[in-house]
LUMZATI-654380 format. One record per residue: x, y, z of N, C-alpha, C in turn. Coordinates in pm, whole numbers, padded with zeros to 5 digits, always signed. Last residue first. Layout:
<sites>
XYZXYZXYZ/...
</sites>
This chain:
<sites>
+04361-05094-05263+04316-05241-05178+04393-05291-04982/+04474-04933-05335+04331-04894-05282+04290-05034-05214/+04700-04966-05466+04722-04890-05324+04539-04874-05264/+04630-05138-05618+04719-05203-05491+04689-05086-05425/+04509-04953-05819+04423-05076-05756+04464-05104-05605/+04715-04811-05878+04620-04750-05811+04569-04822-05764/+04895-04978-06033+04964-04885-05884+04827-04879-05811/+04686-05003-06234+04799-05138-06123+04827-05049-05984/+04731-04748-06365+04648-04841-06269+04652-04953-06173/+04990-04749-06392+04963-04639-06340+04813-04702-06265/+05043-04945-06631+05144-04944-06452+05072-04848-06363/+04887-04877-06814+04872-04992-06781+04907-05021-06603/+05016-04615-06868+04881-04620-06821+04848-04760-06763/+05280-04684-06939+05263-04618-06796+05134-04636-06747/+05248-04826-07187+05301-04911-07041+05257-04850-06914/+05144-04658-07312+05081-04776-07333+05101-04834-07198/+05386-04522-07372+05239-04458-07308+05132-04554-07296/+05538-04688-07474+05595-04649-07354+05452-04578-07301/+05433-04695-07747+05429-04826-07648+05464-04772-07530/+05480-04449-07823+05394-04483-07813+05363-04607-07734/+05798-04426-07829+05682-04340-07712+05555-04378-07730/+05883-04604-07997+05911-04650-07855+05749-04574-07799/+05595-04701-08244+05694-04656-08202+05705-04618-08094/+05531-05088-08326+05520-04925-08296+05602-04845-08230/+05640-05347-08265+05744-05228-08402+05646-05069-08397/+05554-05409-08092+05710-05383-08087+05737-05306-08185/+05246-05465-07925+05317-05437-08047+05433-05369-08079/+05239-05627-07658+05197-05501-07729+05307-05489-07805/+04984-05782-07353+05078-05814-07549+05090-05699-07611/+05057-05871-07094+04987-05706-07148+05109-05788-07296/+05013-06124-06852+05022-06075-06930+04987-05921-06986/+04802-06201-06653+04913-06152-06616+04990-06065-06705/+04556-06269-06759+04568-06135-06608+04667-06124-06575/+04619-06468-06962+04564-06366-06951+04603-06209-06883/+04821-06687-06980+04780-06634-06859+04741-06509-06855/+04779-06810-07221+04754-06927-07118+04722-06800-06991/+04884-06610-07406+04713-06687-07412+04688-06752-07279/+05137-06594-07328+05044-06510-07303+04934-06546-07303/+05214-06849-07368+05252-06828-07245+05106-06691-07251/+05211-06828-07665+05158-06934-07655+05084-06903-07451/+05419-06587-07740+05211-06585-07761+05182-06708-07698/+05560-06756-07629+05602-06699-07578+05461-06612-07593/+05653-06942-07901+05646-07005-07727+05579-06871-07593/+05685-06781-08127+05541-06833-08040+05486-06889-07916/+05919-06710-08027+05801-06572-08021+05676-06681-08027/+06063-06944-08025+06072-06842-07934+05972-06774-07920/+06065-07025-08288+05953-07046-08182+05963-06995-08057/+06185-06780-08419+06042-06788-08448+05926-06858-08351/+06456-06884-08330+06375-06726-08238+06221-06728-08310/+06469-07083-08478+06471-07076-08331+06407-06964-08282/+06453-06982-08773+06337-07088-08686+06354-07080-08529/+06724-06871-08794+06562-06802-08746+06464-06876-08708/+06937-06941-08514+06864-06959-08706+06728-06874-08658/+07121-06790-08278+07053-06875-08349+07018-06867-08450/+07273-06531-08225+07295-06646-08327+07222-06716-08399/+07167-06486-07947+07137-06400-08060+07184-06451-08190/+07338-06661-07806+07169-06651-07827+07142-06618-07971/+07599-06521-07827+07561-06730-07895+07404-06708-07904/+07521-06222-07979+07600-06322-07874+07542-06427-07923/+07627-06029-08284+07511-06110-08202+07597-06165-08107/+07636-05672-08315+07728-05785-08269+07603-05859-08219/+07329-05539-08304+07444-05470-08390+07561-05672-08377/+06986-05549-08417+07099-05633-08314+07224-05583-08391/+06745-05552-08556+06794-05389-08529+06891-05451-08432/+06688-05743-08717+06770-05660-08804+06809-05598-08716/+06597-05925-08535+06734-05961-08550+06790-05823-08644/+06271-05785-08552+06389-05810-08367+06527-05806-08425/+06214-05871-08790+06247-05766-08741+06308-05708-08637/+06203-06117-08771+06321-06060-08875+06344-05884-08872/+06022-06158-08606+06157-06205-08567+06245-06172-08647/+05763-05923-08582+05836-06032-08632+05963-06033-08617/+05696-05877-08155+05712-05856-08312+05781-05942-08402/+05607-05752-07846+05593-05887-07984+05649-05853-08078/+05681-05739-07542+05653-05673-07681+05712-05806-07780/+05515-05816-07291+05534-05887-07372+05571-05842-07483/+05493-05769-06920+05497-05712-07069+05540-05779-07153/+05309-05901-06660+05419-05917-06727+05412-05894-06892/+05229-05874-06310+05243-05795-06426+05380-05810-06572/+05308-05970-06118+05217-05937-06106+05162-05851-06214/+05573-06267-06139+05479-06122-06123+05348-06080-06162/+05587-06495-05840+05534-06450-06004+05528-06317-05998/+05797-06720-05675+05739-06603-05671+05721-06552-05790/+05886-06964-05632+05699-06936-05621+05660-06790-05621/+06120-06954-05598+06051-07003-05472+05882-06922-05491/+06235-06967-05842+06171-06860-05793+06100-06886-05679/+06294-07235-05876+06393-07147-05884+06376-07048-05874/+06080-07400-05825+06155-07385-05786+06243-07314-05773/+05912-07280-06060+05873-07293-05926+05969-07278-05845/+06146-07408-06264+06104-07248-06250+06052-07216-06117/+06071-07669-06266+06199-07601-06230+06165-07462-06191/+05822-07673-06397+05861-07755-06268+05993-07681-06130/+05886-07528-06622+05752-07451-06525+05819-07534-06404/+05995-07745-06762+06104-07611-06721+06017-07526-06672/+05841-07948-06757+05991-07992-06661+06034-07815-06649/+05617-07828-06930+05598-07910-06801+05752-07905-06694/+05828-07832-07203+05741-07738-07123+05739-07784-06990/+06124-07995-07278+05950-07991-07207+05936-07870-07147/+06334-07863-07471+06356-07916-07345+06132-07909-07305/+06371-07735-07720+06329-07883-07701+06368-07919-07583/+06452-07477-07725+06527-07524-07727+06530-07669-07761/+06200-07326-07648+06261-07356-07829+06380-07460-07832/+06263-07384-07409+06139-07473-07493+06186-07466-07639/+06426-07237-07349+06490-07351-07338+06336-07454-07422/+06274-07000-07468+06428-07014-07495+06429-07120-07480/+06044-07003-07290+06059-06959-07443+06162-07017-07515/+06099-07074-07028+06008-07118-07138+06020-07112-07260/+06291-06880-06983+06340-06982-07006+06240-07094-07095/+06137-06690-06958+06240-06673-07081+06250-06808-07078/+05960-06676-06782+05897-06722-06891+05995-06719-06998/+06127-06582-06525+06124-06687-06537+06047-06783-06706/+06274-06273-06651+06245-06370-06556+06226-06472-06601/+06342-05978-06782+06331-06088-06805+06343-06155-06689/+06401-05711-06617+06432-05740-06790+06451-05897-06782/+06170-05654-06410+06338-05715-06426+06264-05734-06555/+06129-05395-06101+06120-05376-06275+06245-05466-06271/+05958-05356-05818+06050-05441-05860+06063-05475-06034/+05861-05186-05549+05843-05241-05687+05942-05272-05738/+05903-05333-05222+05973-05213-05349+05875-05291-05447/+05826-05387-04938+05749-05349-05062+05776-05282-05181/+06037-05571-04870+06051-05404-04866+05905-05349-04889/+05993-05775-05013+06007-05773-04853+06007-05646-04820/+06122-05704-05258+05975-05694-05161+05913-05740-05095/+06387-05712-05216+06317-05562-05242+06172-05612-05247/+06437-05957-05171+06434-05897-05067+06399-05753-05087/+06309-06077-05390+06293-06144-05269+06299-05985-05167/+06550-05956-05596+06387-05978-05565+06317-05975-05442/+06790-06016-05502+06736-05894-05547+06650-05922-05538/+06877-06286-05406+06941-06180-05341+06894-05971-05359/+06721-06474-05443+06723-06480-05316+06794-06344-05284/+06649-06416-05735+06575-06433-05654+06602-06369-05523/+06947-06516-05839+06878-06331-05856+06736-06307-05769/+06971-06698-05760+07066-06630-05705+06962-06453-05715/+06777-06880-05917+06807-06847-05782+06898-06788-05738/+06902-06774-06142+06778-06705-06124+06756-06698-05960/+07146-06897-06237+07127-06718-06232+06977-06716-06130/+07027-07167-06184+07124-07085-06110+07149-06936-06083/+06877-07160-06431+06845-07194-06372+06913-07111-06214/+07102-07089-06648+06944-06994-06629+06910-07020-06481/+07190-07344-06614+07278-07242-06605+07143-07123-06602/+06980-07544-06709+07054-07518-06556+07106-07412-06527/+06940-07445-06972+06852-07433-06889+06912-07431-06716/+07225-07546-07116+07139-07362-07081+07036-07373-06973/+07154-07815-07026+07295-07721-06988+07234-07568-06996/+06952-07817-07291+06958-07900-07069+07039-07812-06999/+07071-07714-07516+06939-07670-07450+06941-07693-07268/+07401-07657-07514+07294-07783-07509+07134-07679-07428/+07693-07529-07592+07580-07558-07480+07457-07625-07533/+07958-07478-07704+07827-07520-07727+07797-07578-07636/+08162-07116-07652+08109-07275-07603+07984-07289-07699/+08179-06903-07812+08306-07037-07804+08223-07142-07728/+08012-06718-07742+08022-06800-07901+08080-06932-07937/+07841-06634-07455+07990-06659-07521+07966-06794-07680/+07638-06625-07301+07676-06555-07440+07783-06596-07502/+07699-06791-07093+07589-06826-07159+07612-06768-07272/+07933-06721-07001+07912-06849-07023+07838-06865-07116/+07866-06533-06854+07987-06505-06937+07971-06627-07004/+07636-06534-06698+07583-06506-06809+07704-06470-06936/+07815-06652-06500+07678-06763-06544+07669-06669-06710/+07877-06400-06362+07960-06523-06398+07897-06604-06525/+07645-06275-06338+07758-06224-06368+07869-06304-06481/+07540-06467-06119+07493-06430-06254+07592-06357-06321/+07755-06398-05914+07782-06506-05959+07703-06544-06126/+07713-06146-05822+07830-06159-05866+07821-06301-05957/+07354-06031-06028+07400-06131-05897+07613-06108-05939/+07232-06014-06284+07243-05941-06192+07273-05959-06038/+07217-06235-06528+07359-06129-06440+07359-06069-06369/+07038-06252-06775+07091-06314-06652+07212-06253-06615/+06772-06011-06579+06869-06153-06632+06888-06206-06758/+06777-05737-06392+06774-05863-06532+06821-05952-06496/+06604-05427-06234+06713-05570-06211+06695-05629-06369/+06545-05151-06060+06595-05216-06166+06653-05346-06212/+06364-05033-05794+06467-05091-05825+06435-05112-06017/+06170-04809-05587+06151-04891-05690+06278-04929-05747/+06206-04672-05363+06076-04815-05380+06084-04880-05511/+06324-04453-05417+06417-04552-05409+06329-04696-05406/+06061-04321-05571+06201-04286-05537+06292-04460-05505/+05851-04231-05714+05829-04310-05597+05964-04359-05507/+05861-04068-05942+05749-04082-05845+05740-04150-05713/+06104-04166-06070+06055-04001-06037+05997-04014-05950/+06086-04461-06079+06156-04358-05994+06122-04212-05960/+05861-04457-06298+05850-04489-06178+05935-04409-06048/+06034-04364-06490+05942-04269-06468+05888-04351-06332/+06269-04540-06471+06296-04365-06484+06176-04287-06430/+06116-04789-06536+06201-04781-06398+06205-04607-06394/+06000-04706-06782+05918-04720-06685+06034-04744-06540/+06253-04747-06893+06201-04583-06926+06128-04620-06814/+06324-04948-06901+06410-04942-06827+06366-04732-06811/+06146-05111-07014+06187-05170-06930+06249-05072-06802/+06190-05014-07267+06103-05011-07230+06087-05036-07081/+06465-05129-07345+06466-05004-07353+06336-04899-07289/+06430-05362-07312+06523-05343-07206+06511-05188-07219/+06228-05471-07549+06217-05482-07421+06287-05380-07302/+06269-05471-07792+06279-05319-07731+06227-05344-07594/+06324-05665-07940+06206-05645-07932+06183-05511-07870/+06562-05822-07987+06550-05710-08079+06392-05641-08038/+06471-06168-07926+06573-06010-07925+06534-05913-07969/+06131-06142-07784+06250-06213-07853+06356-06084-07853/+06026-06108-07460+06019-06067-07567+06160-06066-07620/+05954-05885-07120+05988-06002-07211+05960-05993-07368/+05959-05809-06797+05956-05731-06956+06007-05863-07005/+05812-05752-06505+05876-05830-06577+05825-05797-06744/+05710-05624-06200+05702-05655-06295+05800-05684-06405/+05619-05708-05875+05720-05753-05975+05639-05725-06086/+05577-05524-05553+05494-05562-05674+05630-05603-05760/+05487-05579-05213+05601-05551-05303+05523-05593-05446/+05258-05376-05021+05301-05523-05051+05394-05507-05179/+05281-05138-04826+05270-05134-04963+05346-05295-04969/+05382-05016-04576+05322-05162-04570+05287-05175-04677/+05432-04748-04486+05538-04837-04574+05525-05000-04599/+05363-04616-04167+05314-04666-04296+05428-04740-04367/
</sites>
């Protein structure tokens, strides 16, 4: 046995949204249950060379350019692709990443880079691979930035930026329904976290019945 087709799911959502903290409870309680099948990954850094890429990207001292962020995203991703993803499901691992490919939508779109050109790219830079499940915690943007202790260059921005951030980002959810799960950030963690498992807990069940 061990022919379980690999599943991705993906946490998203402006700063401060409680993504990574959510993100990273469903890896804990997945693990319990299913042991090493299931991994942890992000971006951008989870590669030696993301690593690299994401010293760049936070850093206060450079100005970077929407185009320039986007490449540099760009790079993390095929790296994080070809070397974590990809090959945990090839495994059939499940596969939990603190952000993927709709950040850059969000981010480099707020940024004023085209929609259309950074889906174009994205294809590419995920050799086409989507998940199968992607969390969205929402909330207002003045509420994301209060609970940030030290900001990085992202986390900087004005507020208009992270405002279209969060709509770029309702905008992505409307468009893909069956992929998406929209859920409310400023409720509290354990309640959204019971929100997530039941959501993951069927998912599991469907795949394994199909």
């Amino acid at each position: 046995m061990g022919h379980d087709p690999g599943l991705l799911i993906t946490f998203e959502g402006i700063e401060g949204s409680g993504k990574t903290t959510q993100a990273q409870r469903l890896y804990e309680y997945l693990r319990a249950k299913h042991g090493d099948k299931v991994i942890f990954t992000y971006e951008p850094g989870d590669t030696e060379v993301g690593r690299r890429i994401r010293e760049i990207l936070i850093d206060k001292r450079y100005v970077i350019d929407a185009w320039t962020e986007l490449f540099l995203y760009l790079a993390d991703r095929v790296a994080h692709v070809e070397q974590v993803i990809k090959p945990a499901l090839d495994e059939g691992k499940i596969v939990i990443s603190d952000r993927y490919a709709d950040s850059s939508v969000a981010y480099q779109g707020a940024g004023g880079v085209p929609i259309d050109t950074i889906r174009n790219f994205n294809k590419v830079a995920t050799f086409g691979i989507k998940p199968q499940l992607t969390v969205l915690l929402d909330l207002p943007v003045e509420e994301g930035l209060t609970r940030l202790g030290e900001r990085d260059r992202i986390e900087a921005k004005d507020v208009e930026f992270h405002q279209t951030v969060r709509r770029y980002y309702l905008e992505l959810a409307k468009s893909e329904p069956d992929r998406f799960v929209v859920l409310d950030g400023s409720k509290p963690e354990d309640e959204i976290f019971e929100t997530i498992v039941g959501i993951v807990d069927k998912l599991l069940v469907n795949r394994d019945a199909s």
